[in-house]
mmCIF file of the N, C-alpha and C atoms, coordinates in Angstrom:
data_MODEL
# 
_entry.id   MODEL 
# 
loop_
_atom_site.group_PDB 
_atom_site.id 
_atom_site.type_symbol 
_atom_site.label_atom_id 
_atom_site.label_alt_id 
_atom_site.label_comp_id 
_atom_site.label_asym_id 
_atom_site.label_entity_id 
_atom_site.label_seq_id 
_atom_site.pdbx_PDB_ins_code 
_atom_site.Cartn_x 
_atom_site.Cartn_y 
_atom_site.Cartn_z 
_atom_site.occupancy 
_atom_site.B_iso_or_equiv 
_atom_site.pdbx_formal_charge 
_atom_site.auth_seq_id 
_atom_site.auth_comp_id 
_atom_site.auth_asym_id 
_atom_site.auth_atom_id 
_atom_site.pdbx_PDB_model_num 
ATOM 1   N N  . UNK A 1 1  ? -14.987 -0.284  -25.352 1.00 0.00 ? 1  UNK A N  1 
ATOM 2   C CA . UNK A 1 1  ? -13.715 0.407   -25.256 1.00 0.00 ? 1  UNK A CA 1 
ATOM 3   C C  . UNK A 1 1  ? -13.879 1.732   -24.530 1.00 0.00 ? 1  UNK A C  1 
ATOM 4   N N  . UNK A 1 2  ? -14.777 2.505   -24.691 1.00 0.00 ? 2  UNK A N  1 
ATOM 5   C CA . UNK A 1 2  ? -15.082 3.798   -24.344 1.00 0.00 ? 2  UNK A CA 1 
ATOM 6   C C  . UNK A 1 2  ? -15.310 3.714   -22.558 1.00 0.00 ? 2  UNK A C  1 
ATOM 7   N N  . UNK A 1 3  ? -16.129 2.757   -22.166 1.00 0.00 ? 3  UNK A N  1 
ATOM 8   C CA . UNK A 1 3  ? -16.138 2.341   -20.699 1.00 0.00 ? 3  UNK A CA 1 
ATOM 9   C C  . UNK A 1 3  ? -15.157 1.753   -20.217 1.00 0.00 ? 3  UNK A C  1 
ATOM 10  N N  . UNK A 1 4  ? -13.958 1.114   -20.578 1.00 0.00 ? 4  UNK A N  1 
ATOM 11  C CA . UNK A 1 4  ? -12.696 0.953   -19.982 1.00 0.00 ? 4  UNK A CA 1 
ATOM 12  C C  . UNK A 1 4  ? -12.334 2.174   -20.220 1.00 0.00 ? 4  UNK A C  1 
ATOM 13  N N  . UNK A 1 5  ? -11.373 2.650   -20.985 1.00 0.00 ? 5  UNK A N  1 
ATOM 14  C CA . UNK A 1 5  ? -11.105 3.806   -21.209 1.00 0.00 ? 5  UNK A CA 1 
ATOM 15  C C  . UNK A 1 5  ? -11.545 5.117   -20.074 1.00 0.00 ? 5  UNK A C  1 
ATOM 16  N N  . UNK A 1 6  ? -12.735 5.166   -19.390 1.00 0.00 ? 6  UNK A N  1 
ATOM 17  C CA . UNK A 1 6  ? -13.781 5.888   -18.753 1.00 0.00 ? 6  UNK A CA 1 
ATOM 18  C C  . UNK A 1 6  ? -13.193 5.394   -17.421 1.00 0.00 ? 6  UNK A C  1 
ATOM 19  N N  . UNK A 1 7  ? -13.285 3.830   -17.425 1.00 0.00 ? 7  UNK A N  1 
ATOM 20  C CA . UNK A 1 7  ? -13.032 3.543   -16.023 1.00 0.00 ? 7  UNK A CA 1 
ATOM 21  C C  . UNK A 1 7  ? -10.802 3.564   -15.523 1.00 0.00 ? 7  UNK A C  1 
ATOM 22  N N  . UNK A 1 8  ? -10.613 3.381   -16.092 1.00 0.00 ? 8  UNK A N  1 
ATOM 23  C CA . UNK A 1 8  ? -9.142  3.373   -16.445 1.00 0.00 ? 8  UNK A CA 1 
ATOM 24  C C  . UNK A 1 8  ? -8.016  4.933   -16.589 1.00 0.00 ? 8  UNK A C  1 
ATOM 25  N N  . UNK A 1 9  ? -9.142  5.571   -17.006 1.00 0.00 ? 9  UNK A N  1 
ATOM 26  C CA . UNK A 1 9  ? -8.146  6.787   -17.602 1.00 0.00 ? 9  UNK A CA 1 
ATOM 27  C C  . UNK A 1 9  ? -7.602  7.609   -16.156 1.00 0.00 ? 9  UNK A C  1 
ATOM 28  N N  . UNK A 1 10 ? -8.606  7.534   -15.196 1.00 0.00 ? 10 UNK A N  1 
ATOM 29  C CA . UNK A 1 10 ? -7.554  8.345   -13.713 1.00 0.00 ? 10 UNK A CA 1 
ATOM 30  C C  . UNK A 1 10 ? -6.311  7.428   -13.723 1.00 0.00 ? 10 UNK A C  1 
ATOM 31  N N  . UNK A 1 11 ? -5.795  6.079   -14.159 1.00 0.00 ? 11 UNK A N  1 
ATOM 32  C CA . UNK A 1 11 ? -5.223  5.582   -13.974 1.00 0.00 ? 11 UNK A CA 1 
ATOM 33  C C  . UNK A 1 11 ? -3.954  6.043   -14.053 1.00 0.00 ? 11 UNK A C  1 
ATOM 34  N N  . UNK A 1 12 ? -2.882  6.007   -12.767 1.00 0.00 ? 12 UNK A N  1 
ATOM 35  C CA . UNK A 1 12 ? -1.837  6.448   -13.083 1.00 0.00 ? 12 UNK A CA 1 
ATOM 36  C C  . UNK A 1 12 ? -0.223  5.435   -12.022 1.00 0.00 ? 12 UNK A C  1 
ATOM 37  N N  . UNK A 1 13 ? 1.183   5.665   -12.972 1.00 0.00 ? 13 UNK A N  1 
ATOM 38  C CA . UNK A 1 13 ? 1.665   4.504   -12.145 1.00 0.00 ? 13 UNK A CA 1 
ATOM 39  C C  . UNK A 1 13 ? 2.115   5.308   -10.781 1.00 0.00 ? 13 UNK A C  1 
ATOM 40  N N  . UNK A 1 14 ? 2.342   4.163   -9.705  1.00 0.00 ? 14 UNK A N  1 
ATOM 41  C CA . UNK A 1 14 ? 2.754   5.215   -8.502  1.00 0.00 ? 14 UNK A CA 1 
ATOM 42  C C  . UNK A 1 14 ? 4.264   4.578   -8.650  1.00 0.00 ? 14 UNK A C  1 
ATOM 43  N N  . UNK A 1 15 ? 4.826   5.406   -7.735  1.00 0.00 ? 15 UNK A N  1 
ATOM 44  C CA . UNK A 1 15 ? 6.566   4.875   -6.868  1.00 0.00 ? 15 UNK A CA 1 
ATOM 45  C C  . UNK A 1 15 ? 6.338   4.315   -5.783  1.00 0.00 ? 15 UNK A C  1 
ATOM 46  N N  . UNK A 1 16 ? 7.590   3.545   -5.401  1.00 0.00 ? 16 UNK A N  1 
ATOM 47  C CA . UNK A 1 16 ? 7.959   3.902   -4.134  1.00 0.00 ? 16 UNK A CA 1 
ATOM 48  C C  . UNK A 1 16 ? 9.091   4.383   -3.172  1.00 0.00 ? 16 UNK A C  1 
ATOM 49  N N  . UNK A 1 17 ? 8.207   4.837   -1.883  1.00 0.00 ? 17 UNK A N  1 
ATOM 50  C CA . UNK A 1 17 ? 9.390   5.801   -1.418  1.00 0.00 ? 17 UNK A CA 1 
ATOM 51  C C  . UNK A 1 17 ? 10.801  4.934   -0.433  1.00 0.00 ? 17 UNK A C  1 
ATOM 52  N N  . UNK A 1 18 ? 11.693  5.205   -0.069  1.00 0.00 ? 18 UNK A N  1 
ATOM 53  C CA . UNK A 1 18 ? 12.879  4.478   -0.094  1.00 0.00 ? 18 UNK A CA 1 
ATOM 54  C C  . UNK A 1 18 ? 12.389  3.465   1.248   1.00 0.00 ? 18 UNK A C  1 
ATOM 55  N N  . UNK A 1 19 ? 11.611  3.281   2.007   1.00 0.00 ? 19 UNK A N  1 
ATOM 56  C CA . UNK A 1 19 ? 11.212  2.599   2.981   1.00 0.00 ? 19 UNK A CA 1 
ATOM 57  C C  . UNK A 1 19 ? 9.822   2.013   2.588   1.00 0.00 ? 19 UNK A C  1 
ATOM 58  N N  . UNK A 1 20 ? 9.969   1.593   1.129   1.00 0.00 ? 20 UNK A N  1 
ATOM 59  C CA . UNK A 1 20 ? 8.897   0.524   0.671   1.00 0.00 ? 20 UNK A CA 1 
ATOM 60  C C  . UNK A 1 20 ? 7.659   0.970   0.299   1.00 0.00 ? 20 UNK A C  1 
ATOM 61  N N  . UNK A 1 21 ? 7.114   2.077   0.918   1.00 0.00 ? 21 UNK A N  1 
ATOM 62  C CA . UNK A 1 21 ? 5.462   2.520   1.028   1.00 0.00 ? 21 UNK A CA 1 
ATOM 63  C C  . UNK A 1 21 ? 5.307   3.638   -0.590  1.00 0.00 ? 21 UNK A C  1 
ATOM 64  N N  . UNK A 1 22 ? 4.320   2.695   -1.349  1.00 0.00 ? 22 UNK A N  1 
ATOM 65  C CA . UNK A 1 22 ? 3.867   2.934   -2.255  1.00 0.00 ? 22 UNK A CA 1 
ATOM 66  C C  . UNK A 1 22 ? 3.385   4.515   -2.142  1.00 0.00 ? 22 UNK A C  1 
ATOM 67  N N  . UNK A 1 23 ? 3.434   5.450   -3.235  1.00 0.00 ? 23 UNK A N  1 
ATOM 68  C CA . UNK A 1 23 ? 3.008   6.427   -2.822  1.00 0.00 ? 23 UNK A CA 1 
ATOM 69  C C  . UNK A 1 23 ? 2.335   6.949   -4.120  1.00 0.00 ? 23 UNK A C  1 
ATOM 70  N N  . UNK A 1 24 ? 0.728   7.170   -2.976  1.00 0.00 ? 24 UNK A N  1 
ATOM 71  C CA . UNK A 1 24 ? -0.229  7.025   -4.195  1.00 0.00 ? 24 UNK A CA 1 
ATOM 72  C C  . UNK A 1 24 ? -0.693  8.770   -4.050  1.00 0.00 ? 24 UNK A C  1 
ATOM 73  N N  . UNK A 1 25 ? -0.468  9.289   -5.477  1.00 0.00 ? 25 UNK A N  1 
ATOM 74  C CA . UNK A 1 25 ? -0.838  10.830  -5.635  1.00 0.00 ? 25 UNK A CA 1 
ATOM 75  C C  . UNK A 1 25 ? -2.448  11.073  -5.153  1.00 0.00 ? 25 UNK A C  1 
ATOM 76  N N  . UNK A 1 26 ? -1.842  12.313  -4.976  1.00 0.00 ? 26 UNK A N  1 
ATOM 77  C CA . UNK A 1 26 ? -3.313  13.027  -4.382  1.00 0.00 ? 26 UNK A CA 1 
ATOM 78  C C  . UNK A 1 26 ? -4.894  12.817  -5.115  1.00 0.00 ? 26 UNK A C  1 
ATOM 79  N N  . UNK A 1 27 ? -4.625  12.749  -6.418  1.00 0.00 ? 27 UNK A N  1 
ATOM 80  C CA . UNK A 1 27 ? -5.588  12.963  -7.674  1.00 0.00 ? 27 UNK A CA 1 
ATOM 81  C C  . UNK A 1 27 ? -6.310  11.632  -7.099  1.00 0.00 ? 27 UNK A C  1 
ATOM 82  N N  . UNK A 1 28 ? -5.398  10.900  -6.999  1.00 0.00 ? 28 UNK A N  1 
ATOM 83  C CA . UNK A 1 28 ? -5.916  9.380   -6.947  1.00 0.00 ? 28 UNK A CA 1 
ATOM 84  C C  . UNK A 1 28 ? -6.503  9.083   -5.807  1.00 0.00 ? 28 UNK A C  1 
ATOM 85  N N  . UNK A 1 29 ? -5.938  9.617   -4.449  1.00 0.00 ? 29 UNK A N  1 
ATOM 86  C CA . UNK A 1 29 ? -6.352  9.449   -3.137  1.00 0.00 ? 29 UNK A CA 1 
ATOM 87  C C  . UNK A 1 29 ? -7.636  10.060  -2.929  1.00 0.00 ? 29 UNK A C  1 
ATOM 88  N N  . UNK A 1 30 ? -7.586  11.034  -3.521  1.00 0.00 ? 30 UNK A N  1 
ATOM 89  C CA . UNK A 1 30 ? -9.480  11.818  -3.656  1.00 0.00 ? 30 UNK A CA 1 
ATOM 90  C C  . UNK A 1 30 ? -10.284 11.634  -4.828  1.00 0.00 ? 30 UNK A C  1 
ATOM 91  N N  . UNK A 1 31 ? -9.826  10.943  -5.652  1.00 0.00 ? 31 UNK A N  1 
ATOM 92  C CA . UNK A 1 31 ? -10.971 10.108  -6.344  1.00 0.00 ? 31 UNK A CA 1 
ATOM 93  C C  . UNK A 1 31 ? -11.422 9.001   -5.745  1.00 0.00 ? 31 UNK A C  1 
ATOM 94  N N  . UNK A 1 32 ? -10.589 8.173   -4.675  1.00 0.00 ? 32 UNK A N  1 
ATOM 95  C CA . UNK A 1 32 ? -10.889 7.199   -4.400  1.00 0.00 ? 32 UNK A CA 1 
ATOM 96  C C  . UNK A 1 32 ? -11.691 7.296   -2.908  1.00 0.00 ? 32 UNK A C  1 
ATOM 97  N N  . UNK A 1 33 ? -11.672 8.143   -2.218  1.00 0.00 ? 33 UNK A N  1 
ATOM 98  C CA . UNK A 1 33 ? -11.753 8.718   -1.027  1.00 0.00 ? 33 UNK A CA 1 
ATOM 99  C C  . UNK A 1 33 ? -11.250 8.321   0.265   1.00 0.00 ? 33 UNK A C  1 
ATOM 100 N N  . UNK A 1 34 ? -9.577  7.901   -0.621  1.00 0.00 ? 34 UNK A N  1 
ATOM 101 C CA . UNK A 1 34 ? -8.682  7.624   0.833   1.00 0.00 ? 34 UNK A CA 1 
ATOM 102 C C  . UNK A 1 34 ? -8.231  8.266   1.941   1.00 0.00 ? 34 UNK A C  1 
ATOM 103 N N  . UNK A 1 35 ? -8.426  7.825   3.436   1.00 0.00 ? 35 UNK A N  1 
ATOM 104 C CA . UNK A 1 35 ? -8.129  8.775   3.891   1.00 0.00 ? 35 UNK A CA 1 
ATOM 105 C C  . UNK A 1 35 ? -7.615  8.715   5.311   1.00 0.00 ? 35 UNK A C  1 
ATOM 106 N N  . UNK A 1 36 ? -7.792  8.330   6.453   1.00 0.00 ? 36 UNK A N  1 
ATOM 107 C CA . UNK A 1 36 ? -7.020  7.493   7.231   1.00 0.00 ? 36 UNK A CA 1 
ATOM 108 C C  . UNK A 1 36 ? -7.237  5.940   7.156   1.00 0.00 ? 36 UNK A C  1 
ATOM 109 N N  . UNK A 1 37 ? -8.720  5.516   7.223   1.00 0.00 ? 37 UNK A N  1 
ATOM 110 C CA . UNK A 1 37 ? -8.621  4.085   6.901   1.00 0.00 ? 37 UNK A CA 1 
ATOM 111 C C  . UNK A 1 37 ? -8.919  3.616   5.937   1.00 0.00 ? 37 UNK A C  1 
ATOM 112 N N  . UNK A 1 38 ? -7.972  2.748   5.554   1.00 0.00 ? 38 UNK A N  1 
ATOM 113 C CA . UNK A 1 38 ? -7.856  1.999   4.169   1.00 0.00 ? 38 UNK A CA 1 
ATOM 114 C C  . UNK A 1 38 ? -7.935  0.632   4.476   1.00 0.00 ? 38 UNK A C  1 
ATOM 115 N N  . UNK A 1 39 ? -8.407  -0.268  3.032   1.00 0.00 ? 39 UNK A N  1 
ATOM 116 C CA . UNK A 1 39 ? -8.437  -1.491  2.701   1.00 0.00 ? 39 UNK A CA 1 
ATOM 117 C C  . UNK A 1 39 ? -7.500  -1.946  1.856   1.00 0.00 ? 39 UNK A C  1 
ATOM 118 N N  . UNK A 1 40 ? -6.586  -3.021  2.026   1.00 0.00 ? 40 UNK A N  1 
ATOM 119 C CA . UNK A 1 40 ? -5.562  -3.286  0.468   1.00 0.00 ? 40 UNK A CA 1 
ATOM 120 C C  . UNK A 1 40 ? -6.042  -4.905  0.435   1.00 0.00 ? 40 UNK A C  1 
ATOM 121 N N  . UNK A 1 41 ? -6.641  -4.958  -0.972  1.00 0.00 ? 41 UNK A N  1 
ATOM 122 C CA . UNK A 1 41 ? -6.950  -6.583  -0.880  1.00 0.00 ? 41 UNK A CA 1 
ATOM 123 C C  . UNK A 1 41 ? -6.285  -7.050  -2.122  1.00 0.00 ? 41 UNK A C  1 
ATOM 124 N N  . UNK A 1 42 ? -5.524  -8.075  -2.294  1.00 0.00 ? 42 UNK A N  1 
ATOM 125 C CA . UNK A 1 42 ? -5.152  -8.911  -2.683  1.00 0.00 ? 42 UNK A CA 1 
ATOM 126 C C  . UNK A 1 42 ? -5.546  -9.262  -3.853  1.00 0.00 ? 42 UNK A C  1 
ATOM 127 N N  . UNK A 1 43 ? -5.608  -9.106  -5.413  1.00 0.00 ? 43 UNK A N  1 
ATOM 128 C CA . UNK A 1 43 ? -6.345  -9.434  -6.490  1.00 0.00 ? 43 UNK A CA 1 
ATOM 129 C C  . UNK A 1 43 ? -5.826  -10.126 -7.682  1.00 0.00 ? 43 UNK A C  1 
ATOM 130 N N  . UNK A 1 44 ? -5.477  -11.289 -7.366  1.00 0.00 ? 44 UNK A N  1 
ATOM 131 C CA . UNK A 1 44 ? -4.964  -12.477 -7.700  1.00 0.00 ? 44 UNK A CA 1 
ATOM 132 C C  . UNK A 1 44 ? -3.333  -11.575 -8.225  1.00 0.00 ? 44 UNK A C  1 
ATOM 133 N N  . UNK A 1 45 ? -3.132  -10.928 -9.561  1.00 0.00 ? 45 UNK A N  1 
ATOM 134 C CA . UNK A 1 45 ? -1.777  -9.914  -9.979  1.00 0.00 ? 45 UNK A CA 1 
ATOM 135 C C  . UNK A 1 45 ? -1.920  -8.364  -9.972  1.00 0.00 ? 45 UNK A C  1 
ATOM 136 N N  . UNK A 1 46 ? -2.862  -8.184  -8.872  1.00 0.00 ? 46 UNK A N  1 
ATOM 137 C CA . UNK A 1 46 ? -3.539  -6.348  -8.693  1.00 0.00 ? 46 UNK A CA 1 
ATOM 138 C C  . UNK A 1 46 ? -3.506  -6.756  -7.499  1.00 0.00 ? 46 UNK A C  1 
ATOM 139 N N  . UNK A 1 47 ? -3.479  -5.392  -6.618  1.00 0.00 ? 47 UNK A N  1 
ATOM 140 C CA . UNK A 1 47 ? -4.334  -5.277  -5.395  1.00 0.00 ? 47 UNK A CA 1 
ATOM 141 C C  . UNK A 1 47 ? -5.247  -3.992  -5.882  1.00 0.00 ? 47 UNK A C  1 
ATOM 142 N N  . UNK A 1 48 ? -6.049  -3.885  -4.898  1.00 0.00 ? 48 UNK A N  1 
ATOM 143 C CA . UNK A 1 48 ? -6.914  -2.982  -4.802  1.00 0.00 ? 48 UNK A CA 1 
ATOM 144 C C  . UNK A 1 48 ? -7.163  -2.163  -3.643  1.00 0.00 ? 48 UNK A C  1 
ATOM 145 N N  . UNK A 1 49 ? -7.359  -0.882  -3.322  1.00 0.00 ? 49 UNK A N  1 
ATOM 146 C CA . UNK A 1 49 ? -7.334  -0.162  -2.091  1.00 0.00 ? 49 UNK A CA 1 
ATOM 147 C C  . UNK A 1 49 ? -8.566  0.518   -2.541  1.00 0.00 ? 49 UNK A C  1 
ATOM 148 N N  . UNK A 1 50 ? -9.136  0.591   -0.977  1.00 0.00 ? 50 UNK A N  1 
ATOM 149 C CA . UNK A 1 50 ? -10.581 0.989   -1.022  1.00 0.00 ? 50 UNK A CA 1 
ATOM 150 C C  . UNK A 1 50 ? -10.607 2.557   0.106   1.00 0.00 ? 50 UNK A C  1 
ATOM 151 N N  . UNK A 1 51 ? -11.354 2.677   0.392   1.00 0.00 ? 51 UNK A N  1 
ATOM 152 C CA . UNK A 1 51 ? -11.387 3.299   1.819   1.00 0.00 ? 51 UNK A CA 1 
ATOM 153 C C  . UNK A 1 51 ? -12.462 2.306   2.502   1.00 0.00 ? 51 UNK A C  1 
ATOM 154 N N  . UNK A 1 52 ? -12.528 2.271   3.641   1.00 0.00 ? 52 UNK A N  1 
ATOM 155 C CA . UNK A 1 52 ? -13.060 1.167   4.772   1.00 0.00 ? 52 UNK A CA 1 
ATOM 156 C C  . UNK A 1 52 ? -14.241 1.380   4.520   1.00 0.00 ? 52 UNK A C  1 
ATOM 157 N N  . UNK A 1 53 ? -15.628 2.690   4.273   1.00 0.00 ? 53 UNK A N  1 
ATOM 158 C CA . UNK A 1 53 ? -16.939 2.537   4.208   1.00 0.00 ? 53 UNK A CA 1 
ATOM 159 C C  . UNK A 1 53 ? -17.128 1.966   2.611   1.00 0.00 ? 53 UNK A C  1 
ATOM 160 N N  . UNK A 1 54 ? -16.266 2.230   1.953   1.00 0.00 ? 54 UNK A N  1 
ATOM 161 C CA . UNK A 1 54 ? -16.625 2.073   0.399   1.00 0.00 ? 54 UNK A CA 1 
ATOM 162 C C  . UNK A 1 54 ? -16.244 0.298   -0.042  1.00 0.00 ? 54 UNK A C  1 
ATOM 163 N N  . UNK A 1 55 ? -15.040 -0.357  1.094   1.00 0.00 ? 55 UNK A N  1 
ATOM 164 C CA . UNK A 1 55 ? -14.833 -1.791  0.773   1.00 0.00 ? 55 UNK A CA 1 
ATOM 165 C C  . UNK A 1 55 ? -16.056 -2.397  1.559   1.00 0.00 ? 55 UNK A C  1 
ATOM 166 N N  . UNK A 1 56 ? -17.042 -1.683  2.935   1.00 0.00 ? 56 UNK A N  1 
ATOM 167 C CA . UNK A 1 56 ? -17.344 -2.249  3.323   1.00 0.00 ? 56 UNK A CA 1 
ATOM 168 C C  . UNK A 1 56 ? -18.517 -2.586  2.562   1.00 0.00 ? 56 UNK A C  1 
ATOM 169 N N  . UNK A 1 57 ? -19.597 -1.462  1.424   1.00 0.00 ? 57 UNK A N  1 
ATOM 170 C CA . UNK A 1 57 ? -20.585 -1.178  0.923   1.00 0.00 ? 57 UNK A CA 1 
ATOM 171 C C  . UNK A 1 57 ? -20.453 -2.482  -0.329  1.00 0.00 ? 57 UNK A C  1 
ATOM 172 N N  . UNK A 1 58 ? -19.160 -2.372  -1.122  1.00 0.00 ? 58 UNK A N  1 
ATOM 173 C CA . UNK A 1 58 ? -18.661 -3.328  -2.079  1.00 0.00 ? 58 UNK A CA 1 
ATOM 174 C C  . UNK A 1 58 ? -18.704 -5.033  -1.337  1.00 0.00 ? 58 UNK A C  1 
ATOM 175 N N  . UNK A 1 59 ? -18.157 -5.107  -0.942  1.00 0.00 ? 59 UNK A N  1 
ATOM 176 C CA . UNK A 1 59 ? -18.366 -6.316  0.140   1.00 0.00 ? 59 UNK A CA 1 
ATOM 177 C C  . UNK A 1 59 ? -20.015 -6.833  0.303   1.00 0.00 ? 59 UNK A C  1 
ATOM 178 N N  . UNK A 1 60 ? -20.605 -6.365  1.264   1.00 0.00 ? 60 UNK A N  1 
ATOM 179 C CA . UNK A 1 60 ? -22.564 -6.541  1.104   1.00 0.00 ? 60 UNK A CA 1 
ATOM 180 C C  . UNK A 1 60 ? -22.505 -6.528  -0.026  1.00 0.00 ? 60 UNK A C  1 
ATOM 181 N N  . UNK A 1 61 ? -22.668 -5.777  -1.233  1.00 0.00 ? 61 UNK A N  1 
ATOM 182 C CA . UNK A 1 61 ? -23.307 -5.807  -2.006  1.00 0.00 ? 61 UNK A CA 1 
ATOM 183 C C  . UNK A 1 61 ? -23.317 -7.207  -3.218  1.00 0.00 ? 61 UNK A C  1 
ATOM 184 N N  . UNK A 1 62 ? -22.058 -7.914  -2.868  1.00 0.00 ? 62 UNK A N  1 
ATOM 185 C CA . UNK A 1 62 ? -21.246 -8.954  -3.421  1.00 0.00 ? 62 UNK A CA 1 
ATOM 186 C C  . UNK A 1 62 ? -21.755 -10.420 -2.482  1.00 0.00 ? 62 UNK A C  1 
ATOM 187 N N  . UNK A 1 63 ? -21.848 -10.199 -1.246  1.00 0.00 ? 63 UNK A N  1 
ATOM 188 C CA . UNK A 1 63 ? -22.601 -10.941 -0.369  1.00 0.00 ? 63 UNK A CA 1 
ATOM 189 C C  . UNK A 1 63 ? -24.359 -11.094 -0.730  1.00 0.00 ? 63 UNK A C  1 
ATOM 190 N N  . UNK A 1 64 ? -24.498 -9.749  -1.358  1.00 0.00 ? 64 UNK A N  1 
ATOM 191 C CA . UNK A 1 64 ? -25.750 -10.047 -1.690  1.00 0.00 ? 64 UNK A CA 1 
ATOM 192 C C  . UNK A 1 64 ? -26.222 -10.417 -3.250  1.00 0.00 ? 64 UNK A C  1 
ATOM 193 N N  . UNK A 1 65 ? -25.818 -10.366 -3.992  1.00 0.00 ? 65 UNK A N  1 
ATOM 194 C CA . UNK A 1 65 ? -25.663 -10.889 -5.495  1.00 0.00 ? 65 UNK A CA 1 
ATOM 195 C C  . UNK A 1 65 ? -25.379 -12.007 -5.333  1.00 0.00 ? 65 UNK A C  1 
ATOM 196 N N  . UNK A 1 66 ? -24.563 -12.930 -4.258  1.00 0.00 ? 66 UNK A N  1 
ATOM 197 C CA . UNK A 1 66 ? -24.108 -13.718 -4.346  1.00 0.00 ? 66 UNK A CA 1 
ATOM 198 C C  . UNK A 1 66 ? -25.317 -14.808 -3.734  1.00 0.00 ? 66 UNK A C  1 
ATOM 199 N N  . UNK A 1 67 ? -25.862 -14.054 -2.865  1.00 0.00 ? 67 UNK A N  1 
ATOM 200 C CA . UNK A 1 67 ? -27.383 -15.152 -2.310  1.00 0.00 ? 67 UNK A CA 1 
ATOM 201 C C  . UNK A 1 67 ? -28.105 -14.958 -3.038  1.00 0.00 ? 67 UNK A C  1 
ATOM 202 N N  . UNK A 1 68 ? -28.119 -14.248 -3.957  1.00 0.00 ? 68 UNK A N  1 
ATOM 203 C CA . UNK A 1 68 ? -29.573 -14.111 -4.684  1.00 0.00 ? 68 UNK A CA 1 
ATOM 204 C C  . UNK A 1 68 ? -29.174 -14.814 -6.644  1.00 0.00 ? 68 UNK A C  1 
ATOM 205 N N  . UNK A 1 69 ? -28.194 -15.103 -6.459  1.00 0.00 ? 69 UNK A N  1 
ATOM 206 C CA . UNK A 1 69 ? -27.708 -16.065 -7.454  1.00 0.00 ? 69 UNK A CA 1 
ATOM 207 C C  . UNK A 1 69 ? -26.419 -16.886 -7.329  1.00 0.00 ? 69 UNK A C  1 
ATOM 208 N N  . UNK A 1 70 ? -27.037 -17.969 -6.596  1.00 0.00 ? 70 UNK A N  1 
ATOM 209 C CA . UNK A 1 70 ? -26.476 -19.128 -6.655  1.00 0.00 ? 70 UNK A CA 1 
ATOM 210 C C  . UNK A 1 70 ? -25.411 -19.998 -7.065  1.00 0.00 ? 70 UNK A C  1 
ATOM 211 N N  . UNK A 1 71 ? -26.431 -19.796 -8.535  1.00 0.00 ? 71 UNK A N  1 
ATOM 212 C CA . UNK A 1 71 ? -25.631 -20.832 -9.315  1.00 0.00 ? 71 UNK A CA 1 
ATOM 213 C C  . UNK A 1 71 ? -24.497 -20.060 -10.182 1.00 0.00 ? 71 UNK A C  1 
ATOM 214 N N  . UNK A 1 72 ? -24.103 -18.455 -9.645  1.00 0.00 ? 72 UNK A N  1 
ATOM 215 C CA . UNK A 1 72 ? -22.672 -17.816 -10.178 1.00 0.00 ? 72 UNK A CA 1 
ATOM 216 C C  . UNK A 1 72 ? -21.966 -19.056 -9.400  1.00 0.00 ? 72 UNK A C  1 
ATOM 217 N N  . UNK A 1 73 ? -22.173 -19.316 -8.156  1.00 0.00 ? 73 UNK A N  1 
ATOM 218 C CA . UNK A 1 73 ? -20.780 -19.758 -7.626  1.00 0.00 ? 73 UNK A CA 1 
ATOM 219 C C  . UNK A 1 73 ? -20.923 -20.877 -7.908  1.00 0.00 ? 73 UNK A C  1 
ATOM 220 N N  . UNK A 1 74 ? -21.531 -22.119 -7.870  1.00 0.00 ? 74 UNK A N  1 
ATOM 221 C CA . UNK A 1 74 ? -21.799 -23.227 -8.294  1.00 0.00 ? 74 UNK A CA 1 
ATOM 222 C C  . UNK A 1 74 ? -21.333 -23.515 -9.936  1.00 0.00 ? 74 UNK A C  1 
ATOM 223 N N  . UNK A 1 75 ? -21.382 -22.778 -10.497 1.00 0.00 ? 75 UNK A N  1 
ATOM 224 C CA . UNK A 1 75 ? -20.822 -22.585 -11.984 1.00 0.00 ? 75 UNK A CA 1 
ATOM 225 C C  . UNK A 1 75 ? -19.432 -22.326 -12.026 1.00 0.00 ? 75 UNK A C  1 
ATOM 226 N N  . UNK A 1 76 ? -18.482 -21.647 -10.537 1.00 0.00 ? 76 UNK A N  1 
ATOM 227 C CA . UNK A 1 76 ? -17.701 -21.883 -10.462 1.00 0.00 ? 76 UNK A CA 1 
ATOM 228 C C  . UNK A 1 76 ? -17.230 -22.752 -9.599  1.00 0.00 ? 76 UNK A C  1 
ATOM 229 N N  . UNK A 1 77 ? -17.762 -24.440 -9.276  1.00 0.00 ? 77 UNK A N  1 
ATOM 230 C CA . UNK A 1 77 ? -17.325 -24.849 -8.803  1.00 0.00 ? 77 UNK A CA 1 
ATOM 231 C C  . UNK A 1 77 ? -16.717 -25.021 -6.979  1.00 0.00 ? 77 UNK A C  1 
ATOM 232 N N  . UNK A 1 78 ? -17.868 -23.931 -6.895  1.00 0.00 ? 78 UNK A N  1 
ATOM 233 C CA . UNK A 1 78 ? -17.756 -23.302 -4.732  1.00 0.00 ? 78 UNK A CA 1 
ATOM 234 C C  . UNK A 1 78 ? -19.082 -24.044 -4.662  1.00 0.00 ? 78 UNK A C  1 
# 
């Protein structure tokens, strides 16, 4: 509980502004280190926004867990 809580608590809801574009507070944009280029991916009932060096680092690192154990994906059926 204490590590959700930890990971969760910057959590905050955004708006949006009258021409659709979500508008995500500052607190949040520099915790996350958004800043001209961004990532928005798709997370099955979430998305997620990255900044471009930090989706790209997350990405490899998922590419690489993923060759070096197998049978995660095979256990799911890929």
């Amino acid at each position: 509980t204490a590590i959700i809580r930890l990971l969760v608590s910057p959590a905050q809801e955004c708006t949006f502004d009258k021409q659709g574009r979500i508008q995500i507070p500052l607190s949040l944009r520099s915790h996350a280190g958004l800043a001209k280029e961004i990532v928005v991916v798709g997370h099955f009932d979430k998305i997620e926004i990255f900044n471009q060096s930090r989706y790209d680092q997350v990405t490899h690192n998922s590419e690489s867990f993923l060759q070096e154990n197998p049978q995660d994906m095979a256990d799911l059926g890929f």
